[in-house]
Backbone as CSV, one residue per row, in Angstrom:
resi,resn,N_x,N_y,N_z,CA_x,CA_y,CA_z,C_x,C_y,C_z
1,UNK,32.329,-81.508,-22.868,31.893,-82.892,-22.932,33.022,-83.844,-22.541
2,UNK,34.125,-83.745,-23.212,35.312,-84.547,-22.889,35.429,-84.334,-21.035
3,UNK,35.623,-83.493,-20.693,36.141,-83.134,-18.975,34.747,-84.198,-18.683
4,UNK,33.293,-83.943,-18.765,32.486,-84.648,-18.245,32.977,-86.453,-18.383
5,UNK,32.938,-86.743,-19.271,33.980,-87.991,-20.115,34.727,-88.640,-18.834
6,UNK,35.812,-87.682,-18.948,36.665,-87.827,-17.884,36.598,-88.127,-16.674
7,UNK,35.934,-87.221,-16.282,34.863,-87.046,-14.517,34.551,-88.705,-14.542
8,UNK,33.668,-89.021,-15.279,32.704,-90.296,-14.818,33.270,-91.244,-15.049
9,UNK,34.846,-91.775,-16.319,35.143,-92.310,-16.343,36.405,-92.487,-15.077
10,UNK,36.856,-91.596,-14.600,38.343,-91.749,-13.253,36.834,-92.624,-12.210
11,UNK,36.075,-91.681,-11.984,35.143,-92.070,-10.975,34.270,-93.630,-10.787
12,UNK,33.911,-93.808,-11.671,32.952,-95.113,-12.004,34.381,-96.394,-12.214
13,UNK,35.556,-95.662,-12.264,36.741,-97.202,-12.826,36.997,-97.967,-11.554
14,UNK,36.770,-97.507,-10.669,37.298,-97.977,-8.920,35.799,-98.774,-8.822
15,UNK,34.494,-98.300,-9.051,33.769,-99.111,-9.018,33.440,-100.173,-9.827
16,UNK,33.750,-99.938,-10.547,33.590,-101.185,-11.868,34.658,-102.449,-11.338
17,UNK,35.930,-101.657,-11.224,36.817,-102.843,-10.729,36.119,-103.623,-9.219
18,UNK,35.712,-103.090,-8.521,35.076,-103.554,-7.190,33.936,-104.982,-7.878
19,UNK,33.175,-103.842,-8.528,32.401,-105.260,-9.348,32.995,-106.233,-10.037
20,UNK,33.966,-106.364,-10.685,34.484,-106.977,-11.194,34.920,-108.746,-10.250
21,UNK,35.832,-108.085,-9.275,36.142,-109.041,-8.374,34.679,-109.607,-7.307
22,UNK,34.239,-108.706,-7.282,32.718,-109.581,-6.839,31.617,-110.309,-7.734
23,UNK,31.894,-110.438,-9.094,31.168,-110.931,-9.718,32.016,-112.467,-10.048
24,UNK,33.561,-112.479,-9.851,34.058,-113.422,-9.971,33.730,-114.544,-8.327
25,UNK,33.808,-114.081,-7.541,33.379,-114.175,-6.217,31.808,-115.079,-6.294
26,UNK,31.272,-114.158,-7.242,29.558,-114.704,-7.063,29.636,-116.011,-7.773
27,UNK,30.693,-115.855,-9.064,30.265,-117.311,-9.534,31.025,-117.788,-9.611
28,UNK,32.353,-118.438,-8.353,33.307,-119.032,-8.077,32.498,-120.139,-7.208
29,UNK,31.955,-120.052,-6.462,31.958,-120.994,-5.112,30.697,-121.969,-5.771
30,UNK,30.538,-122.705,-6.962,29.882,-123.891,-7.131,28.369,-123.909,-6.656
31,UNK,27.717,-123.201,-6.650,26.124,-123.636,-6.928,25.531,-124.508,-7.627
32,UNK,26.465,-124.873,-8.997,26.048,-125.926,-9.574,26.202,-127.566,-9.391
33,UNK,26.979,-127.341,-8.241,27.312,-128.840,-7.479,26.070,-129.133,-6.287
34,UNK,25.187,-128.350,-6.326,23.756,-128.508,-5.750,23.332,-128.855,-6.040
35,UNK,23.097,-128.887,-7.959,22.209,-128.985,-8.314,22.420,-130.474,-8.965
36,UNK,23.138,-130.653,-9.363,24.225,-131.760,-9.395,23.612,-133.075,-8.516
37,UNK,23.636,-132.612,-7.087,23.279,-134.009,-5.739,21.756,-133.224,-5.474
38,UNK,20.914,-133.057,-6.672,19.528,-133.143,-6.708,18.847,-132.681,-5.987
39,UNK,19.523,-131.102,-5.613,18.842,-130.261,-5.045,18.368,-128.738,-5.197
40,UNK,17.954,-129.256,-7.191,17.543,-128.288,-7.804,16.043,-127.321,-7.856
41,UNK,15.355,-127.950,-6.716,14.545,-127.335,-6.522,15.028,-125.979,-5.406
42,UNK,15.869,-126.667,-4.781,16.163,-125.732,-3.644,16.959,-124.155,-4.333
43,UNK,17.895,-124.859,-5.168,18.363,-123.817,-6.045,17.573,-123.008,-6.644
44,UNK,16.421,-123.030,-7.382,15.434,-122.531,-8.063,14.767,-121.476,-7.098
45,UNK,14.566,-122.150,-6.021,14.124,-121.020,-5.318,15.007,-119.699,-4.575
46,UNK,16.411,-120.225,-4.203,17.248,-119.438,-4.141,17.450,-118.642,-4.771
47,UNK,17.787,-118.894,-6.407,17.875,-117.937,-7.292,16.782,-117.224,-7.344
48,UNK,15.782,-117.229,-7.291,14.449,-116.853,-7.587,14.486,-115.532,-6.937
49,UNK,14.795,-115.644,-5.347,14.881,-114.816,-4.151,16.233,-113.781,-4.737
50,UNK,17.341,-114.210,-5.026,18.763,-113.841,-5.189,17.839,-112.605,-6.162
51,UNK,17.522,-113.182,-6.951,17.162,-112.318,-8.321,16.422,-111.396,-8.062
52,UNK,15.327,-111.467,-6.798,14.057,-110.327,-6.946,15.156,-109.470,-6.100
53,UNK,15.564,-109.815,-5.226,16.384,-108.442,-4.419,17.148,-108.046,-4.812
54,UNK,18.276,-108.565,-6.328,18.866,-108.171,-6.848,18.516,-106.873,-7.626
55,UNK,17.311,-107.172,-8.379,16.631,-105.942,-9.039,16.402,-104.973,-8.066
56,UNK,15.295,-105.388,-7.174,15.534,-104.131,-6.125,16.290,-103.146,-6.065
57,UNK,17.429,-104.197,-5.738,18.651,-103.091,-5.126,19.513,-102.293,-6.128
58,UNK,19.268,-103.016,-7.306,19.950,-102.087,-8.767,18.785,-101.051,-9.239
59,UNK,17.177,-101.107,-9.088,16.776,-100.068,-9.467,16.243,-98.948,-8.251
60,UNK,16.526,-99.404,-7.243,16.180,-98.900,-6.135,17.569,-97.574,-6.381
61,UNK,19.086,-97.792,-5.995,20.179,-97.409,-6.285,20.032,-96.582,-7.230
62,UNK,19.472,-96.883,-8.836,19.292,-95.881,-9.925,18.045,-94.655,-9.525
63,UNK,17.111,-94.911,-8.669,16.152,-94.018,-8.454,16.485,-93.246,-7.552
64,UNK,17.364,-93.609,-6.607,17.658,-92.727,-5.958,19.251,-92.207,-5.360
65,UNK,20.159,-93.259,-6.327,21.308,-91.949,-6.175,21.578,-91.863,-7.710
66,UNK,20.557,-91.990,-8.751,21.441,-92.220,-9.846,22.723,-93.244,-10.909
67,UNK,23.225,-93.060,-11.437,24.262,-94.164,-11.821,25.376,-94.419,-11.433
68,UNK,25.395,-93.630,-9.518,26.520,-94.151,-8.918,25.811,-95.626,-7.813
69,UNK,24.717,-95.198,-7.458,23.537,-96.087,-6.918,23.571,-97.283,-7.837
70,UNK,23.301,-97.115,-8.871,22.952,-98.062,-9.924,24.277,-98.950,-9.827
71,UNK,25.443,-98.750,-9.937,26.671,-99.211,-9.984,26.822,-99.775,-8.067
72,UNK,26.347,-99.079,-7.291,26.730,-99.495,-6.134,25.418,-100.740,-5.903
73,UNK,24.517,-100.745,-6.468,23.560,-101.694,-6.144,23.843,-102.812,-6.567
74,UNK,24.310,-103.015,-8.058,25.606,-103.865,-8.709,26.035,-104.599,-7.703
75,UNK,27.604,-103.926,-7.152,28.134,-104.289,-6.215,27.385,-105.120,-4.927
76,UNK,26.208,-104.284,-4.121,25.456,-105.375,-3.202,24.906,-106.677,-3.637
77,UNK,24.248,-106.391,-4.720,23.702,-107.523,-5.091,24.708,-108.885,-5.307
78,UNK,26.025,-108.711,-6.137,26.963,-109.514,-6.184,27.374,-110.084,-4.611
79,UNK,27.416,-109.204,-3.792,27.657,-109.614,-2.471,26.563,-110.566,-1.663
80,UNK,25.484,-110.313,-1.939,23.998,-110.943,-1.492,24.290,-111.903,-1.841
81,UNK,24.577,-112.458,-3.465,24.680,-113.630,-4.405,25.429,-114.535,-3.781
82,UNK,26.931,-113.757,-3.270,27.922,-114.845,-2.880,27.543,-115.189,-1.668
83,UNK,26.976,-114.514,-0.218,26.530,-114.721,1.001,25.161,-116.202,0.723
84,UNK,24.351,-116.173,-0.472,23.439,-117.190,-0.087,24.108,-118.339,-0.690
85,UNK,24.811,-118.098,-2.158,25.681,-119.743,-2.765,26.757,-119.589,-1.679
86,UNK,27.319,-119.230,-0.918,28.287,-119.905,-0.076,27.198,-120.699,0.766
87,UNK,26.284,-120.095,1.260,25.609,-120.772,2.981,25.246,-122.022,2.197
88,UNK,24.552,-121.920,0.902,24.158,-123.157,0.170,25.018,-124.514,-0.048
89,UNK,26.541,-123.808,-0.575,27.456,-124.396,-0.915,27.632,-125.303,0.555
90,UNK,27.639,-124.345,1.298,28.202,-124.717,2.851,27.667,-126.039,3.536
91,UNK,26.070,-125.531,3.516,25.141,-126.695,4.094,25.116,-127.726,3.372
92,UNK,24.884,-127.940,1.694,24.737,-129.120,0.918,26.524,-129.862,0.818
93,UNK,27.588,-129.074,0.356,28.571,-129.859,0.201,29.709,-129.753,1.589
94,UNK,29.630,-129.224,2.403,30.540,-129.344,3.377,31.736,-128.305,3.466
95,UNK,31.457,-127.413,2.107,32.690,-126.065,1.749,32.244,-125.385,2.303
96,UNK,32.992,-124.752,3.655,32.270,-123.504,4.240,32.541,-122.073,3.968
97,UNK,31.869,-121.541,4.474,32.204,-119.785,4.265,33.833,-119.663,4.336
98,UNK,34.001,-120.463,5.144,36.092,-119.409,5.473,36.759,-119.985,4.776
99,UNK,36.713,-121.620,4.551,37.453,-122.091,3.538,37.543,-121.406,2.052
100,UNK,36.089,-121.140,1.752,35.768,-120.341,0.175,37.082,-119.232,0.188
101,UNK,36.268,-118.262,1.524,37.372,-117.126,1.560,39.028,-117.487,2.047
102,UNK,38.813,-118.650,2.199,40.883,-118.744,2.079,40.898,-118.708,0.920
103,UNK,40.555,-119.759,0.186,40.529,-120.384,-1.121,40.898,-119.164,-2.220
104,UNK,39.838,-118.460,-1.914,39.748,-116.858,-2.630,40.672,-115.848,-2.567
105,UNK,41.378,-115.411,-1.657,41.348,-114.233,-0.427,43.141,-114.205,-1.664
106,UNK,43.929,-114.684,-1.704,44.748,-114.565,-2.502,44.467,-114.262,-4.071
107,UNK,43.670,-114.882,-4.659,42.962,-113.861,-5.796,42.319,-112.341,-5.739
108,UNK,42.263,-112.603,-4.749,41.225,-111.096,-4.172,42.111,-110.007,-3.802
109,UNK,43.221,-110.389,-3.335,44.465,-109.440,-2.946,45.210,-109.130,-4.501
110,UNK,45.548,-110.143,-5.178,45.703,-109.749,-6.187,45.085,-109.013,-7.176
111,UNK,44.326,-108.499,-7.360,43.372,-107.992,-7.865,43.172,-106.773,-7.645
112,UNK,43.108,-106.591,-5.649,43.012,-105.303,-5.484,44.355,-104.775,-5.528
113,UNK,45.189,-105.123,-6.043,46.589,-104.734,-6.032,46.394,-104.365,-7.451
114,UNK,46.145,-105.234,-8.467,46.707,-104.721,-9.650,45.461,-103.619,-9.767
115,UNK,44.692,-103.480,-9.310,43.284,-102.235,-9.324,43.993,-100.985,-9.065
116,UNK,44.666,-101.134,-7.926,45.471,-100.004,-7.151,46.156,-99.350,-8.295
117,UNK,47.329,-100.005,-8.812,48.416,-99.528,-9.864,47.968,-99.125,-10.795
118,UNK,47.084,-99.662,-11.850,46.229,-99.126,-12.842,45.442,-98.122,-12.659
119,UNK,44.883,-97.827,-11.250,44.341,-96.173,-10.635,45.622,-95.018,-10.394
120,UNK,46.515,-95.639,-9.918,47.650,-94.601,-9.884,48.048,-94.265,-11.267
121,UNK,48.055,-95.086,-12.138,48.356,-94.305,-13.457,48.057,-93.469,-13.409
122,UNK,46.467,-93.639,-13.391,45.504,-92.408,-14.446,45.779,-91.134,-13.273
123,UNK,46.363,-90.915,-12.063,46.499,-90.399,-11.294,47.687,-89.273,-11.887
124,UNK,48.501,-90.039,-12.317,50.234,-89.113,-12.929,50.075,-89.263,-13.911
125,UNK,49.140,-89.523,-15.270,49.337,-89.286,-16.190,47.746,-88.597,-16.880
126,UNK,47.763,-87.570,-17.312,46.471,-87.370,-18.104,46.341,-87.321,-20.078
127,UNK,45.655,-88.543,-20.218,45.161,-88.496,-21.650,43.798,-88.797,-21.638
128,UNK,43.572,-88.900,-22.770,42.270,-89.058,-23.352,41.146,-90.057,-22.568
129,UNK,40.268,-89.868,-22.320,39.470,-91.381,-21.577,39.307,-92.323,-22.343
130,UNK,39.576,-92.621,-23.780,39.592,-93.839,-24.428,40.822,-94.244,-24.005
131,UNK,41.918,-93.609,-24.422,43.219,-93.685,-24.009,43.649,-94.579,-22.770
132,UNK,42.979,-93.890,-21.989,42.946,-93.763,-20.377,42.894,-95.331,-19.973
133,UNK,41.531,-96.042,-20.551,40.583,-96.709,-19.986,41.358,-97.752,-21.169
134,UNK,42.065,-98.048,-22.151,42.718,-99.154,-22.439,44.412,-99.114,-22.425
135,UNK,44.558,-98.112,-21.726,45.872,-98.345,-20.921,45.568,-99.056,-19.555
136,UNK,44.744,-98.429,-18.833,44.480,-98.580,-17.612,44.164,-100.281,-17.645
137,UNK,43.399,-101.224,-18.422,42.779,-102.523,-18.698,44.115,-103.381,-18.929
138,UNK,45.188,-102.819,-19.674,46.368,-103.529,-20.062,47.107,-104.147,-18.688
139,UNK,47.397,-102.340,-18.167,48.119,-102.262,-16.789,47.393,-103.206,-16.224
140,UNK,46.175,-103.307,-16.053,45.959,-104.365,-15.115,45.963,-105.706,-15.248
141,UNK,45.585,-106.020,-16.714,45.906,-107.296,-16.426,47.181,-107.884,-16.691
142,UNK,48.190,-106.985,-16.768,49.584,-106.902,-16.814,49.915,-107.229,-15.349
143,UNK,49.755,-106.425,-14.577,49.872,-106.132,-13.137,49.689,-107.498,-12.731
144,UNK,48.288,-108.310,-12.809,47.414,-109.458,-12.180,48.252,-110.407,-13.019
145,UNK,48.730,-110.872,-14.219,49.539,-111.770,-14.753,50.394,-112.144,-14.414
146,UNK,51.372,-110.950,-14.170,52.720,-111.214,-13.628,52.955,-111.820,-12.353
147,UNK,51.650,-110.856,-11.399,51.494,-111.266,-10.264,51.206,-112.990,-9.803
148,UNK,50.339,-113.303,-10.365,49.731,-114.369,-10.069,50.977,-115.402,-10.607
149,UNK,51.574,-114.778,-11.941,53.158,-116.220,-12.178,53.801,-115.724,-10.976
150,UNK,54.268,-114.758,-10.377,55.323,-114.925,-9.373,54.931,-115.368,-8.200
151,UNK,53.737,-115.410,-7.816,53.484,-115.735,-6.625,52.494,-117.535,-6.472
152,UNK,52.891,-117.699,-7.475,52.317,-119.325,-8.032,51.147,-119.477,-7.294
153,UNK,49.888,-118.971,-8.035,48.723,-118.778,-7.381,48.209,-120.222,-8.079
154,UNK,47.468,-121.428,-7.377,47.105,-122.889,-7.586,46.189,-122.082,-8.628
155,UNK,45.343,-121.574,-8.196,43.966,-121.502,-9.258,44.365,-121.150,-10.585
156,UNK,45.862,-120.290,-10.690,46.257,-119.891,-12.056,46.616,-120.875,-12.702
157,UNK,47.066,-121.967,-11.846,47.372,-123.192,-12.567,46.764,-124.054,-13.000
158,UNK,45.979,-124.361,-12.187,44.269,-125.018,-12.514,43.817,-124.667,-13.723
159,UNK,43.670,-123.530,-13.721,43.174,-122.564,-15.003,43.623,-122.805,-16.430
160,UNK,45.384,-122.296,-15.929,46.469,-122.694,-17.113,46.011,-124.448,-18.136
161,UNK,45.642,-124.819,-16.888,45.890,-126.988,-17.292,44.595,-126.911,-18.053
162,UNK,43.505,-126.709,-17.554,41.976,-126.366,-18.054,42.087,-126.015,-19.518
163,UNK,42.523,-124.822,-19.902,42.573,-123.958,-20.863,42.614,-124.581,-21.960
164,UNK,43.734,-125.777,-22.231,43.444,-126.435,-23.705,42.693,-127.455,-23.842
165,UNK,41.689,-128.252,-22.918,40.140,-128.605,-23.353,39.359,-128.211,-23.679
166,UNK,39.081,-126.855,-22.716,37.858,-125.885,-22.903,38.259,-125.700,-24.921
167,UNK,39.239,-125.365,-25.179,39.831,-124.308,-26.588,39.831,-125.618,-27.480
C-alpha cells in the first residue's frame, strides 16, 4: 500500500503543481472589472460556457484515462478559463493577451523553478509520502519566497502593501 502511496503521490505532484500555477493564471487577469463597466450579462454567459466545458473536460478525462485524465482535464480547463477572461479582459478593458503574459511570465518562471527543486528533492531523497509531500510544500514555498525577495518581483510587493488591509 505504502509503494502504491508513493507511486501516485511522486506522479500526480508535477501535476498538481502545473495546476496550481494555472489556476493562479485563471484568476489573475480581472474578469471582475467587466463586470464592474456593466457588462455582467456578458460575463454570465461566459462563465456559463467556461463552466459547461469545464465539466466536460474533467469528467470526460476521469472516464477515460482515469485520475491522471481527471487531473489533466483540471489543467485544460484552467487554460480554457484564462484564454476566454483574457480575450474578455482584452476587448472590454484594453489589457491584452501579451501584456497579461508579460505581466505574469515572471511569476510563472518562478514557480516553475521553485516546482523543479522541490521535485529534485523527492528525486535524492526517499521518505515517507506524508513526509515527502510536506517537505516538498516547504521547499517550495521556500524556493518561491526567497526567489521572488531577490529578484524584486512588483506583484510581491503589491501583495506585501495589500496584506495589512485585507488582515
Amino acid at each position: 500500500m505504502v509503494n502504491l502511496v508513493e507511486k501516485l503521490h511522486k506522479k500526480y505532484f508535477a501535476i498538481c503543481g502545473v495546476i496550481g500555477w494555472d489556476i493562479f493564471i485563471d484568476k489573475n487577469n480581472h474578469p471582475r472589472i467587466i463586470e464592474a463597466n456593466g457588462k455582467s450579462k456578458t460575463t454570465f454567459f461566459w462563465n456559463l460556457i467556461k463552466q459547461t466545458i469545464g465539466v466536460c473536460l474533467i469528467v470526460c478525462g476521469l472516464l477515460v484515462y482515469g485520475m491522471k485524465g481527471l487531473l489533466l482535464g483540471m489543467v485544460f480547463n484552467s487554460w480554457q478559463h484564462y484564454i476566454v477572461n483574457a480575450f474578455l479582459v482584452s476587448k472590454h478593458i484594453g489589457y491584452n493577451i501579451i501584456k497579461q503574459m508579460h505581466d505574469l511570465m515572471p511569476i510563472l518562471i518562478l514557480s516553475c523553478i521553485s516546482l523543479i527543486v522541490s521535485l529534485l528533492f523527492g528525486k535524492f531523497i526517499t521518505i515517507s509520502p506524508y513526509s515527502d509531500a510536506i517537505i516538498k510544500a516547504i521547499i517550495f514555498l521556500s524556493v518561491y519566497c526567497i526567489s521572488v525577495r531577490l529578484f524584486k518581483i512588483e506583484a510581491y510587493n503589491s501583495f506585501k502593501n495589500m496584506l495589512p488591509s485585507i488582515i
